[in-house]
N, CA and C of each residue as an Amber inpcrd file, in Angstrom:
protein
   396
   0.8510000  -1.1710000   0.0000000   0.0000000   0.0000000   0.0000000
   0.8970000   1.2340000   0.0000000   1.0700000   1.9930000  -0.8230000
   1.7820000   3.4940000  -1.2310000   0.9330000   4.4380000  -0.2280000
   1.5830000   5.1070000  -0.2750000   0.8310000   6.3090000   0.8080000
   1.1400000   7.6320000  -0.5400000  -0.5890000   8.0400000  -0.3650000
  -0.3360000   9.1660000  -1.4750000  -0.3330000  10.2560000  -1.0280000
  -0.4810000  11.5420000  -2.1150000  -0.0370000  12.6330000  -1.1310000
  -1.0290000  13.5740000  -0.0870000  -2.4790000  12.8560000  -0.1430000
  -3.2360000  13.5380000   0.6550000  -3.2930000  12.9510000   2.1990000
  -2.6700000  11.7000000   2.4640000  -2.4400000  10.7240000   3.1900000
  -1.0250000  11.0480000   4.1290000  -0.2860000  11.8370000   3.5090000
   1.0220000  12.3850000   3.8980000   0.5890000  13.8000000   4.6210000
  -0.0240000  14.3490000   4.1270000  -0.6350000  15.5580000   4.6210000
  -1.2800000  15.1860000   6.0660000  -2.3120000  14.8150000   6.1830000
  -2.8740000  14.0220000   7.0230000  -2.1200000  13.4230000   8.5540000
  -1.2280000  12.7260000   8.4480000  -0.0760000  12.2410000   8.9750000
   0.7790000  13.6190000   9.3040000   1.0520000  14.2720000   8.5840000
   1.6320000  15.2690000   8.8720000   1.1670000  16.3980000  10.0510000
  -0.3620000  16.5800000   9.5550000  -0.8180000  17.1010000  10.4550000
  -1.2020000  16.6990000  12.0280000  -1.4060000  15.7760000  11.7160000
  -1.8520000  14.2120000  13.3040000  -0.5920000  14.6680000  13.8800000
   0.7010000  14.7640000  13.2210000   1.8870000  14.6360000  13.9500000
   1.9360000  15.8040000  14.4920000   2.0160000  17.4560000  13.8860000
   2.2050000  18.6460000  13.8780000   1.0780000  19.1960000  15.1670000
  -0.1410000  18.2810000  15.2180000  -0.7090000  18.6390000  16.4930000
  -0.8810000  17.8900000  17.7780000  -0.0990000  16.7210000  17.9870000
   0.4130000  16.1580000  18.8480000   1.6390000  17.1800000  19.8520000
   2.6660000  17.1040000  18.4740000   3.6850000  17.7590000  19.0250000
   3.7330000  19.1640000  19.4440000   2.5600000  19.9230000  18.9450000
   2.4030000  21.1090000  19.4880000   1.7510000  21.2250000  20.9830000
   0.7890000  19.9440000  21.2960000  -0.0640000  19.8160000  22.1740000
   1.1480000  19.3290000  23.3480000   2.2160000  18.7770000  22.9820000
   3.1930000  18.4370000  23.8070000   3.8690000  19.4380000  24.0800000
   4.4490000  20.4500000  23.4220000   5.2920000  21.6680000  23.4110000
   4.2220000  22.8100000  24.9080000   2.7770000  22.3560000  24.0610000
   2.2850000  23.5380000  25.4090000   2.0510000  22.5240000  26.9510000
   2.1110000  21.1660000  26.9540000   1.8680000  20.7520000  28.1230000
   3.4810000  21.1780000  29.1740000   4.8390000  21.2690000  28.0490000
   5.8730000  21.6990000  28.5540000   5.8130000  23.0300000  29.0750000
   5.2160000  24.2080000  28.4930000   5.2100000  25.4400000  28.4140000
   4.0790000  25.5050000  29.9200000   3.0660000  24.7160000  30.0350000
   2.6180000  25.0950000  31.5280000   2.6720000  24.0180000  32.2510000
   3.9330000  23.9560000  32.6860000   4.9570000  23.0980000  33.7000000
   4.6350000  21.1320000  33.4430000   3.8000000  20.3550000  32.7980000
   3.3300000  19.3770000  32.5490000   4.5890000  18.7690000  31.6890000
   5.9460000  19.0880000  32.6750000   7.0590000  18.9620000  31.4590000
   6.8250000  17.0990000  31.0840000   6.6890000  16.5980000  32.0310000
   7.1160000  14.5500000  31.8350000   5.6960000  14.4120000  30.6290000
   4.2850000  15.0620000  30.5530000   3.5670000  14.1820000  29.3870000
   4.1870000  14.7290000  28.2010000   4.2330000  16.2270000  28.3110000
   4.8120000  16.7170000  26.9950000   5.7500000  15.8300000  26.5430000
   6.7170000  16.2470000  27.2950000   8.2190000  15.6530000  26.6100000
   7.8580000  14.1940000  25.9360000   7.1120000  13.2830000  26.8060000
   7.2420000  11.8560000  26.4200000   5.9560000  11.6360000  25.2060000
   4.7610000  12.8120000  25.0520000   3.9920000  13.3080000  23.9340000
   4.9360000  13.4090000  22.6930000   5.6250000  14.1930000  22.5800000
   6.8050000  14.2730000  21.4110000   7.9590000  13.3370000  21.2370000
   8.1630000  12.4510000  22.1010000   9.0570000  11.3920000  22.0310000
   8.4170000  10.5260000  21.3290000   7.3970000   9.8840000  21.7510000
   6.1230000   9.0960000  21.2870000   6.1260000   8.9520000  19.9880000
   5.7320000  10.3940000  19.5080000   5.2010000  11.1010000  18.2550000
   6.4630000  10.2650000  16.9610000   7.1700000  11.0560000  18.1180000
   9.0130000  11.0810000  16.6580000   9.0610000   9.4280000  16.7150000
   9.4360000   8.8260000  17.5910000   9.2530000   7.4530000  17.4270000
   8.3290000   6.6630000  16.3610000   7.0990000   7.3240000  16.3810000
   5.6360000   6.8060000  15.6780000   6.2240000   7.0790000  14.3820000
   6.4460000   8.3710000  14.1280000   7.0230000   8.7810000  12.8780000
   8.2210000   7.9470000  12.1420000   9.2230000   7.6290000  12.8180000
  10.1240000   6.7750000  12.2150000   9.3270000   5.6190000  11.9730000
   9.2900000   4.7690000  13.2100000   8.5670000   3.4470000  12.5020000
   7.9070000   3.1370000  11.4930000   6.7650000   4.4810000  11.5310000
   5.3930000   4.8780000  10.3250000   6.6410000   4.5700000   8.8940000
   7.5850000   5.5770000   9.1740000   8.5600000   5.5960000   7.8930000
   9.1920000   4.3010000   7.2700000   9.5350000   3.4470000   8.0440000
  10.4250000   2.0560000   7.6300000   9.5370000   1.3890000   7.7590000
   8.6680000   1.1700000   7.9680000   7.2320000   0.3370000   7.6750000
   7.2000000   0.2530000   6.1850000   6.5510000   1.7800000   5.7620000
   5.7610000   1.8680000   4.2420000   7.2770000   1.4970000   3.4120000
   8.3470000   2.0600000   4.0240000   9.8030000   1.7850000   3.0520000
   9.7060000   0.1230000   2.9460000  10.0580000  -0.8290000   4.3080000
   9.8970000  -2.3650000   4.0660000   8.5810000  -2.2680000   2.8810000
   7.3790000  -1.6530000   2.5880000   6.0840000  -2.0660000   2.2500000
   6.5530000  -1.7740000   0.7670000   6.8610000  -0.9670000   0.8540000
   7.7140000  -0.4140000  -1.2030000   7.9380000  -1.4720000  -1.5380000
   9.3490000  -1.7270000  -0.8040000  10.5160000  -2.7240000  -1.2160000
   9.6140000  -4.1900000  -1.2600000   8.4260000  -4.5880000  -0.5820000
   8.2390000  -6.2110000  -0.8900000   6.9320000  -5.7880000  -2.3540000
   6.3150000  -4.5040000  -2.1220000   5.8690000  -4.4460000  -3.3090000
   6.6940000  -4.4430000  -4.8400000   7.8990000  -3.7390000  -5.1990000
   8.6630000  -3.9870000  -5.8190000   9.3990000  -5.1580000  -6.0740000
   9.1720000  -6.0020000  -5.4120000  10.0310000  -7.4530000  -5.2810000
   8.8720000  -8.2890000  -5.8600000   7.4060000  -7.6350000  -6.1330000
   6.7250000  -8.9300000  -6.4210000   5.8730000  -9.3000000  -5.2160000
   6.0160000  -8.8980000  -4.1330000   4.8610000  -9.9120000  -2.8070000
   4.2300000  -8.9190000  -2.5470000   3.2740000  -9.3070000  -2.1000000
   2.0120000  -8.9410000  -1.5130000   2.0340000  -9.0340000  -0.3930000
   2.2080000  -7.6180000   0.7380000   2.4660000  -7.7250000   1.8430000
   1.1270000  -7.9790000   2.1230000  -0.4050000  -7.7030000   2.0710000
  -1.1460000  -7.7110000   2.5790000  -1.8160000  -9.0600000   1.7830000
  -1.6560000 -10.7380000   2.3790000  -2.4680000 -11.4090000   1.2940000
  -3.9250000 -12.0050000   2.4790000  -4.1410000 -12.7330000   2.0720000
  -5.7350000 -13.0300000   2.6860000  -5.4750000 -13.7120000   4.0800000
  -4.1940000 -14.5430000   4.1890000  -3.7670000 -15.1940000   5.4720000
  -4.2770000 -14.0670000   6.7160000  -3.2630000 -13.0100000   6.2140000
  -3.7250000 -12.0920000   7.4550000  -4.6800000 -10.9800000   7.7520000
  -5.6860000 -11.0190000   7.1420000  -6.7700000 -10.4420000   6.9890000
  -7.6310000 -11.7410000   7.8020000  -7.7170000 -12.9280000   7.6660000
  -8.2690000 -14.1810000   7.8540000  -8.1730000 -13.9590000   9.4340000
  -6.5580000 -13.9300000   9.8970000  -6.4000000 -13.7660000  11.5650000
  -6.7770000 -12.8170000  12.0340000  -6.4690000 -11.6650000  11.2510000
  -6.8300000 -10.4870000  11.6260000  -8.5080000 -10.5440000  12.3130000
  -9.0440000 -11.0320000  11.4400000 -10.7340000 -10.9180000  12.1380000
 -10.4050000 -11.8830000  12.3880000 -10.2910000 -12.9940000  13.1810000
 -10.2230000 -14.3730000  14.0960000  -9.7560000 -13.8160000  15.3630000
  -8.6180000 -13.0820000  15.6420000  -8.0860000 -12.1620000  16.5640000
  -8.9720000 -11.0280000  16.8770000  -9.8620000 -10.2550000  16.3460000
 -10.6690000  -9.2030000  16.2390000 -12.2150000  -9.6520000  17.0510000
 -13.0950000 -10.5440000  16.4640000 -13.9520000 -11.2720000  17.1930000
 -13.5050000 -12.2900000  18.4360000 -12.3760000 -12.5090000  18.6360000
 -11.8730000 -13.2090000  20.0440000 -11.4560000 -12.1600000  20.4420000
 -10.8800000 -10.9910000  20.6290000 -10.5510000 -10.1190000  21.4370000
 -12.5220000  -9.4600000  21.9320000 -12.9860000  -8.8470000  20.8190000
 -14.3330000  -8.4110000  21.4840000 -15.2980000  -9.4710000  22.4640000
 -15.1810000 -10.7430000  22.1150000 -15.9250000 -11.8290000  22.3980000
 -15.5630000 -11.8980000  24.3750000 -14.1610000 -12.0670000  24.3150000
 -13.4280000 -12.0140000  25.5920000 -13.1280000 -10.8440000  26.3480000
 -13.7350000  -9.6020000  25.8240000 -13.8110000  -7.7910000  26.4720000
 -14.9220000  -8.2170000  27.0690000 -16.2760000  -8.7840000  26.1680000
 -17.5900000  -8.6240000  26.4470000 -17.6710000 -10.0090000  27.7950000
 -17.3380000 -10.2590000  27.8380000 -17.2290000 -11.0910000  28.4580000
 -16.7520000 -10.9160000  30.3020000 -15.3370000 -10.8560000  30.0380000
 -15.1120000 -10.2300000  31.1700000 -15.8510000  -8.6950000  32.0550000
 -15.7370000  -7.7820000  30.9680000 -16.7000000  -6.0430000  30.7510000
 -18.0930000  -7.0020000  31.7990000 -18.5890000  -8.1840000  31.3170000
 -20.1260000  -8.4290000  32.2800000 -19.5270000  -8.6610000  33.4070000
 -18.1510000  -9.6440000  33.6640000 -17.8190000 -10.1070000  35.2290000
 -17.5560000  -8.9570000  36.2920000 -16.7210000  -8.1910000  35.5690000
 -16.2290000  -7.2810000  36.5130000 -17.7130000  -5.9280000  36.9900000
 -18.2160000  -6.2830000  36.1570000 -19.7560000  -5.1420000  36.5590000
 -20.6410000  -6.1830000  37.7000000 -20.2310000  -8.0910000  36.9970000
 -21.1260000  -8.5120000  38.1250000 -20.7060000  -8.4070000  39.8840000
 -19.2990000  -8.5660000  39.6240000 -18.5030000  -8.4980000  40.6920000
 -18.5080000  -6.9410000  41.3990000 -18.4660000  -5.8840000  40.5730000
 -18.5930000  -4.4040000  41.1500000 -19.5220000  -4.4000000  41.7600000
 -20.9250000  -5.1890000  41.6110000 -22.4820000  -4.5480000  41.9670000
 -22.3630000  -5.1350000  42.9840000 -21.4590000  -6.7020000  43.2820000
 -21.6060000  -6.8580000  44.6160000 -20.8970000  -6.2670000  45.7390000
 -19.8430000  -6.2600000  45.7320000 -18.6280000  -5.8050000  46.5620000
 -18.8340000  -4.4790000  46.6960000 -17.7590000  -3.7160000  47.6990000
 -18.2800000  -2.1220000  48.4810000 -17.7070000  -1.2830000  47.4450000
 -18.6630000  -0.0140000  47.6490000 -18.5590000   1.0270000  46.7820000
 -16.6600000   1.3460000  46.8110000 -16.3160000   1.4890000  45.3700000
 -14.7380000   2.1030000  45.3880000 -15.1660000   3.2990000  44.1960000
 -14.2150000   4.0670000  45.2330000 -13.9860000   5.0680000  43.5170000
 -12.6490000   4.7250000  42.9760000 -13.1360000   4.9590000  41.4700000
 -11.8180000   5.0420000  40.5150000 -12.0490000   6.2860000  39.9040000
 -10.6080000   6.5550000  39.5470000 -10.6140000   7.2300000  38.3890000
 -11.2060000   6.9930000  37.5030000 -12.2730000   7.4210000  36.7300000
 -12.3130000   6.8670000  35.1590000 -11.5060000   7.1100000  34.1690000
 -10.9430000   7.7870000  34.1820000  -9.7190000   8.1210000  33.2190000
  -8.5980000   6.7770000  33.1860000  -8.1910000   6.5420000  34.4310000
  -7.0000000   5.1430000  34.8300000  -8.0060000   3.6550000  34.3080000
  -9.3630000   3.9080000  34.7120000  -9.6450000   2.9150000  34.7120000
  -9.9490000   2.6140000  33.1520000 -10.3980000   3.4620000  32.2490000
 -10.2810000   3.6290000  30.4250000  -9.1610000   3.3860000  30.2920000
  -8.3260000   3.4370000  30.7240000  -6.8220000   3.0240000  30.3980000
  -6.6350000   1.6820000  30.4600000  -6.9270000   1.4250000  31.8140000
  -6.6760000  -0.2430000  32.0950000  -7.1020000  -0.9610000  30.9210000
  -8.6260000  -0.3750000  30.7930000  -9.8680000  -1.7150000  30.2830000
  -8.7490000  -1.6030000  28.7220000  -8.6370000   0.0700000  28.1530000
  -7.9080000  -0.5720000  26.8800000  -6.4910000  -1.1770000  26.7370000
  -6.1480000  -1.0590000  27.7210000  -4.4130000  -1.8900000  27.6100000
  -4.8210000  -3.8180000  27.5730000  -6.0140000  -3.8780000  28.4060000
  -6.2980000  -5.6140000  28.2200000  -6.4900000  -5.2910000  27.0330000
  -7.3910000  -4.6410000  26.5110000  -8.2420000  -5.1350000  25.2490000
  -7.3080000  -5.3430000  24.2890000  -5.7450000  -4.1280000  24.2270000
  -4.7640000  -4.4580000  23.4050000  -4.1290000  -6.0410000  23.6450000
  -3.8700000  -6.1290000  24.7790000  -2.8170000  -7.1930000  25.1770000
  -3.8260000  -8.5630000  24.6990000  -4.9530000  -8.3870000  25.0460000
  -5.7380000  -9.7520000  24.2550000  -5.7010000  -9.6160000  22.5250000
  -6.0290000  -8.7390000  22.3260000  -5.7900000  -8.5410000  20.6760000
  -4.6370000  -8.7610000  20.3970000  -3.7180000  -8.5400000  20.6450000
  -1.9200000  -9.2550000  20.6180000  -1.9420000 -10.8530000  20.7420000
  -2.0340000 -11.3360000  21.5770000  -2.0440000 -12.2720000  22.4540000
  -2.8870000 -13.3880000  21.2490000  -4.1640000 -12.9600000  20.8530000
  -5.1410000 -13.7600000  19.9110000  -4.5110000 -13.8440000  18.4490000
  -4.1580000 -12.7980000  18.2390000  -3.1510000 -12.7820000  16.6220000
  -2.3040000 -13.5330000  16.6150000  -1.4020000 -13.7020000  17.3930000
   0.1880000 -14.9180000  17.7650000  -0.9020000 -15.6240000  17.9100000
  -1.4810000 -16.1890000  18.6330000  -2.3710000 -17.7180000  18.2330000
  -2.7560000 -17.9400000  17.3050000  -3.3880000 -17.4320000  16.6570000
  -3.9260000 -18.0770000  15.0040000  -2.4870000 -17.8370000  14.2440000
  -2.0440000 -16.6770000  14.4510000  -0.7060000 -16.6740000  13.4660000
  -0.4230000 -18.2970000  13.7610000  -0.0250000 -18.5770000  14.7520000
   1.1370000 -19.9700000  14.8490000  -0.0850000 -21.0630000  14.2350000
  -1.4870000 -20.8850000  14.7400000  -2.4620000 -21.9910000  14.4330000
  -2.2170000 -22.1300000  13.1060000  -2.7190000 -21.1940000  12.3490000
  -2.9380000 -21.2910000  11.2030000  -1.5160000 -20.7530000   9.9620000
């Protein structure tokens, strides 16, 4: 997949207001998100870069980085990650309604729920990858 030039723009901009949004969390004393906001960013940016470069180079060689294998896991991993959110998402509400009132953050706790949801979506892809 080529990245064209309205797609570059785009990216460009995602990046240009990250890093600005990091520059002002520095500017009113929030120096540790900023800084690690623009670290993030530049990081994202390289990778983003040697990604589509590897993606040239196997398109030019003839392969098809994207063939049906992984589109196949991709949703096998996709419906087992939601299947196993929805799942747990009911236990932990059945378990909240019983047990004593706690506060959370909701902010920490949106965090948590999406770091499982990543780590199962990881976790389900390496399985069918190796299954299949």
């Amino acid at each position: 997949m080529m990245v064209n030039g309205k797609k570059i723009l785009w990216i460009i901009v995602a990046l240009l207001l990250v890093i600005t949004v990091g520059i002002l969390n520095i500017i009113y004393g929030n120096i540790g998100f900023g800084t690690s906001l623009i670290v993030i960013m530049i990081a994202v940016a390289i990778a983003r870069y040697y990604k589509e470069k590897r993606t040239a180079q196997l398109i030019a060689k003839g392969v098809n980085p994207q063939d049906e294998r992984i589109h196949f896991i991709s949703g096998l991993a996709s419906r087992t990650t939601l299947s196993i959110s929805i799942i747990l998402g009911v236990i932990i509400m059945l378990l909240g309604s019983i047990g004593p009132k706690t506060f959370v953050n909701p902010y920490d706790f949106l965090g948590y729920c999406i770091s499982i949801v990543l780590l199962i979506y990881i976790a389900t892809f390496y399985y069918y990858n190796k299954k299949y």
